[in-house]
C-alpha positions as CSV (number, residue, x, y, z in Angstrom):
1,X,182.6,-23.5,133.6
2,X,183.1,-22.2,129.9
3,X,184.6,-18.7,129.9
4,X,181.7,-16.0,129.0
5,X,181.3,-15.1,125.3
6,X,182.7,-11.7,124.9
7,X,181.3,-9.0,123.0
8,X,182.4,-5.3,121.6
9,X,179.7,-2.9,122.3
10,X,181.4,-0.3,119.9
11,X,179.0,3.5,120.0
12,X,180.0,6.7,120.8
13,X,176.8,7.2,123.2
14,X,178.3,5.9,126.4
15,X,174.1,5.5,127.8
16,X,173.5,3.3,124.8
17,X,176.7,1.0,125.2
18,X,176.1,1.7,129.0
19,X,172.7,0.0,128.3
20,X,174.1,-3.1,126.3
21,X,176.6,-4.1,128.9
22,X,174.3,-3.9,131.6
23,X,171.6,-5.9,129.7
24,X,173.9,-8.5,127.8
25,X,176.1,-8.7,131.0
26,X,172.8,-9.8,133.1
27,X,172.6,-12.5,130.6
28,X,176.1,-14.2,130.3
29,X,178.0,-12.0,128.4
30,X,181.0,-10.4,128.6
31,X,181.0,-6.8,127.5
32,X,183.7,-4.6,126.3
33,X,182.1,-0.8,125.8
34,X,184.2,1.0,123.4
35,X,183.9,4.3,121.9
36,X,185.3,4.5,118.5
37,X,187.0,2.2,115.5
38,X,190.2,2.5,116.8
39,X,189.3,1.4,120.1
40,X,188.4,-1.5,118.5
41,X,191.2,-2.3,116.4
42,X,193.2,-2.0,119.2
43,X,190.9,-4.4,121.2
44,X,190.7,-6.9,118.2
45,X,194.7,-7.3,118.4
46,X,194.5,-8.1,122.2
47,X,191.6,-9.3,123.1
48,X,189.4,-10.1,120.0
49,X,185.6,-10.7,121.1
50,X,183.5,-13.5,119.3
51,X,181.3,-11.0,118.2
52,X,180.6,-6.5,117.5
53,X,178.4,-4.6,117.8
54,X,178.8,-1.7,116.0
55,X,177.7,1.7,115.2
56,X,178.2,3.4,111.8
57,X,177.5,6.7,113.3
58,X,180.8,7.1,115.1
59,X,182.1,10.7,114.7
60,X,184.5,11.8,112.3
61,X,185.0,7.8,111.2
62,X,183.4,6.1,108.3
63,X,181.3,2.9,109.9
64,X,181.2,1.0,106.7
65,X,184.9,0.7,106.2
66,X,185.9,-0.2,109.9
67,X,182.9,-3.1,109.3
68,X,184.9,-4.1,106.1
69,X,188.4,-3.8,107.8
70,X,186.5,-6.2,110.2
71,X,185.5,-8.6,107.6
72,X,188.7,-8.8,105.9
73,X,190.7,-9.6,109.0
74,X,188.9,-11.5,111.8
75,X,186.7,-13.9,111.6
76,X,183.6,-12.6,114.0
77,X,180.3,-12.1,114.4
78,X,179.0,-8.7,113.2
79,X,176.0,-7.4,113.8
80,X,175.5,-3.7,113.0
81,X,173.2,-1.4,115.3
82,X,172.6,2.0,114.0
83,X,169.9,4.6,113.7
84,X,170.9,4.4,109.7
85,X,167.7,2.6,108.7
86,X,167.8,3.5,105.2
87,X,167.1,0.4,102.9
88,X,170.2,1.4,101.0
89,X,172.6,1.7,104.3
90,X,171.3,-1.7,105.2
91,X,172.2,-3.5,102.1
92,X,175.6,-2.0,102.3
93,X,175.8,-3.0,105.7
94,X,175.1,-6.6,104.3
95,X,176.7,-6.5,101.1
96,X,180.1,-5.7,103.6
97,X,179.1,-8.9,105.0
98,X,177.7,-7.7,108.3
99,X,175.7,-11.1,110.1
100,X,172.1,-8.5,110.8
101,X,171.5,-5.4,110.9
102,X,169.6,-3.6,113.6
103,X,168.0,0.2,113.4
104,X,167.4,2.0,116.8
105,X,165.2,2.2,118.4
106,X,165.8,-1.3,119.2
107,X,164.4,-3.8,122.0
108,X,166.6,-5.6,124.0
109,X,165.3,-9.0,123.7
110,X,165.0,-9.1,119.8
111,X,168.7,-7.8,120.1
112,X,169.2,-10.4,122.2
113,X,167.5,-13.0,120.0
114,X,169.6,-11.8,117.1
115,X,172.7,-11.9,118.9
116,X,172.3,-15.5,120.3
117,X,171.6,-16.6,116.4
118,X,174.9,-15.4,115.2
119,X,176.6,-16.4,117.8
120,X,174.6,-20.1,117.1
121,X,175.8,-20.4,113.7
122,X,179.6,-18.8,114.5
123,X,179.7,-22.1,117.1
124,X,180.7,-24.9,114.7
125,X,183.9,-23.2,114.1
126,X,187.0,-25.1,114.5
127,X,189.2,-21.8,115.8
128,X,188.5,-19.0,117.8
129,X,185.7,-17.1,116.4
130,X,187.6,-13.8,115.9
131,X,190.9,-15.3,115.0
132,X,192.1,-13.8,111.9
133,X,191.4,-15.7,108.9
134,X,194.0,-17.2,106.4
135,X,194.0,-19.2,103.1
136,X,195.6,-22.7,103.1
137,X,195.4,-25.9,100.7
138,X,193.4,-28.2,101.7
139,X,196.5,-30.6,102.6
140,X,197.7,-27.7,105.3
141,X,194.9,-28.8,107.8
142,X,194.6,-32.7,109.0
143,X,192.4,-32.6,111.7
144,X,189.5,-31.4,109.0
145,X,190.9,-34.0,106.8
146,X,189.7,-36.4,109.6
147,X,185.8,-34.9,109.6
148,X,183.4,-37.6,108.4
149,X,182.3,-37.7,105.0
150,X,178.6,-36.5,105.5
151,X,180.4,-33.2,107.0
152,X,182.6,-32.8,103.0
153,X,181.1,-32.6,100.3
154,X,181.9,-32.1,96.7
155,X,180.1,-29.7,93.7
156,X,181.3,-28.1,90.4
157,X,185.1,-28.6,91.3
158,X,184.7,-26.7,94.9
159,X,184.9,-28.7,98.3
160,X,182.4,-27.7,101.5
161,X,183.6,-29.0,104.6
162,X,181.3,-28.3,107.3
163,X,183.1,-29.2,110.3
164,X,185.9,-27.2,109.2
165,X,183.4,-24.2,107.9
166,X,185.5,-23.7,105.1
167,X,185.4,-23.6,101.5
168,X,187.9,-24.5,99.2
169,X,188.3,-24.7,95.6
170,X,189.4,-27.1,92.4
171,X,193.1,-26.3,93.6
172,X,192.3,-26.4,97.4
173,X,192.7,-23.1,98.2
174,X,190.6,-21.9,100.8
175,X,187.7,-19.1,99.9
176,X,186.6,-16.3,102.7
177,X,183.0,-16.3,103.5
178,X,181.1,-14.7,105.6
179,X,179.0,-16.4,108.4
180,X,176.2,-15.6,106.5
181,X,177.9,-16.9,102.8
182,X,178.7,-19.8,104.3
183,X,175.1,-20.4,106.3
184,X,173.8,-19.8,102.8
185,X,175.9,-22.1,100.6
186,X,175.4,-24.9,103.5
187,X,171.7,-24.5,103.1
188,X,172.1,-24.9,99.2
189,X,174.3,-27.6,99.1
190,X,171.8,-29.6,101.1
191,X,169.0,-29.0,99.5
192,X,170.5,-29.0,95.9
193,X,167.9,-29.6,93.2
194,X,165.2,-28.0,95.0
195,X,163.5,-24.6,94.8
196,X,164.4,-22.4,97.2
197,X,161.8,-19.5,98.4
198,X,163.6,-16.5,100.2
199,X,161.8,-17.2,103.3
200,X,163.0,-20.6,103.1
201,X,166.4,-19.3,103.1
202,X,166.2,-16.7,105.9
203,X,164.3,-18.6,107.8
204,X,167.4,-21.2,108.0
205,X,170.1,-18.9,107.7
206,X,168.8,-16.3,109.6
207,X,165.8,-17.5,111.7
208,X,163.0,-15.2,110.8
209,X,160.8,-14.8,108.0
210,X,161.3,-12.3,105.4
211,X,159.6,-9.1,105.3
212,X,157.8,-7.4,102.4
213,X,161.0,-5.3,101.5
214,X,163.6,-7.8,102.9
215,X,166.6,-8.2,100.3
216,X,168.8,-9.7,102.8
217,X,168.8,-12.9,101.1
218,X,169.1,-11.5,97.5
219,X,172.4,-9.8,98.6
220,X,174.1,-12.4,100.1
221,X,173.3,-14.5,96.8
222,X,174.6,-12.1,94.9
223,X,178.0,-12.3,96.9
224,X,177.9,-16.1,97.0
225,X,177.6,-15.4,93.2
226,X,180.7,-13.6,92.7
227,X,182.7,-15.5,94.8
228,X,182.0,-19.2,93.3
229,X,180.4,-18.5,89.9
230,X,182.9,-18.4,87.1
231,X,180.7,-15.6,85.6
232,X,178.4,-14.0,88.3
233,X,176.5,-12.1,85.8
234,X,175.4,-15.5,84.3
235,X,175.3,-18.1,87.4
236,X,175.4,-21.7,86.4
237,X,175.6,-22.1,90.2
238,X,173.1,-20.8,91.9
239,X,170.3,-19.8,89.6
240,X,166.7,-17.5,89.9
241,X,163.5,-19.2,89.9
242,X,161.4,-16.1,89.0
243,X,158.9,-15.6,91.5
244,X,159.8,-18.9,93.5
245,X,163.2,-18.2,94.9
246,X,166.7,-20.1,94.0
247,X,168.0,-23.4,93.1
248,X,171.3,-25.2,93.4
249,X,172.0,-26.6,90.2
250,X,175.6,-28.9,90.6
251,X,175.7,-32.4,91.6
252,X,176.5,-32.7,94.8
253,X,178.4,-35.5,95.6
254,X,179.8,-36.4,99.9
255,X,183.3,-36.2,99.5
């Protein structure tokens, strides 16, 4: 049998991470309770989980920045639960490049839910889900050389390989993205020409619909934006479709 999925469970309220393990354990999961960022770190060095939980209220540290150290490291599912539910904590929390963002109170199945969907759309990659992510040319990694050519594909100079989850560009260098950037771009990138709604979008990236005040999706494109457009403040990418949504505009070509 496959070894069980480990998650961090990282709050400072030992009932609430108490909670989690008991619950998520009961379903599969292997839970490590932790009590603060550095815990983490430490943990994430030894024993990295395939994806956190995290809390941004953890005293006397700054829950944004460990979720950002997290991003710019390790490549794992994050999915922040907090009682921040501000709408301006939340896009932050997404902007960073967190995979959802929960407000307590929460309930345990659509936690649950949530938690199985990232973990979904972490499972196509080639490494370790938390292992620490890197930058190589394209000619640095054979075996996703080898992926069939519906998997690649070409647009604007940039290569998508979906087997390997990776993105490179014209020189081969790979570019970091998020689950969710990547999710995204995938989800463009086949549908290329079309008109996008938002609720298209989460719906495939995300699996849920949108709600009235849902930005999720207009952040993410906005990152997408300034990580592949030559000038973000003027996409010839990915452009708006007022009041309809988004369209892919390059030729996209199986590579």
């Amino acid at each position: 049998m496959p070894d069980p999925t480990h998650i961090a469970v990282v709050d400072d309220e030992a009932d609430i991470t108490q909670l989690l393990a008991n619950y998520l354990g009961a379903h599969g999961f292997r839970i490590t309770q932790l009590p603060s960022g550095h815990a983490l770190m430490a943990l994430m060095g030894s024993d990295a989980p395939a994806l956190v939980l995290l809390d941004l209220g953890l005293p006397g540290e700054d829950g944004f920045a460990i979720a950002r150290q997290l991003r710019e490291h390790w490549r794992c599912g994050l999915v922040i639960v907090t009682g921040r539910g501000d709408a301006i904590d939340k896009v932050v929390g997404l902007e960073i490049g967190a995979d959802d963002y929960v407000t307590k109170p929460f309930e345990l199945r659509e936690l649950l839910a949530r938690i199985k969907a990232v973990l979904r759309r972490l499972q196509p990659e080639a490494a370790p889900a938390a292992a620490p992510s890197a930058t190589a040319p394209l000619a640095a990694a054979p075996a996703a050389a080898a992926a069939p050519a519906r998997e690649r594909f070409r647009f604007a100079g940039w290569l998508l390989d979906l087997a390997g989850r990776r993105v490179l560009d014209a020189g081969g260098q790979e570019v970091a993205l998020t689950t969710g950037e990547f999710d995204l771009l995938a989800t463009f990138v086949r549908h290329a020409g079309r008109v996008l709604s938002r609720d298209f979008l989460l719906e495939q990236t995300r699996g849920r619909e949108a709600g009235p005040f849902d930005r999720t999706i207009d952040v993410q494109v906005g990152r997408l934006r300034r990580k592949l457009e030559a000038d973000p403040e003027n996409p010839s990418l990915i452009k708006s479709v007022r009041g309809a949504g988004y369209v892919f505009v390059p030729e996209v070509q199986p590579s």
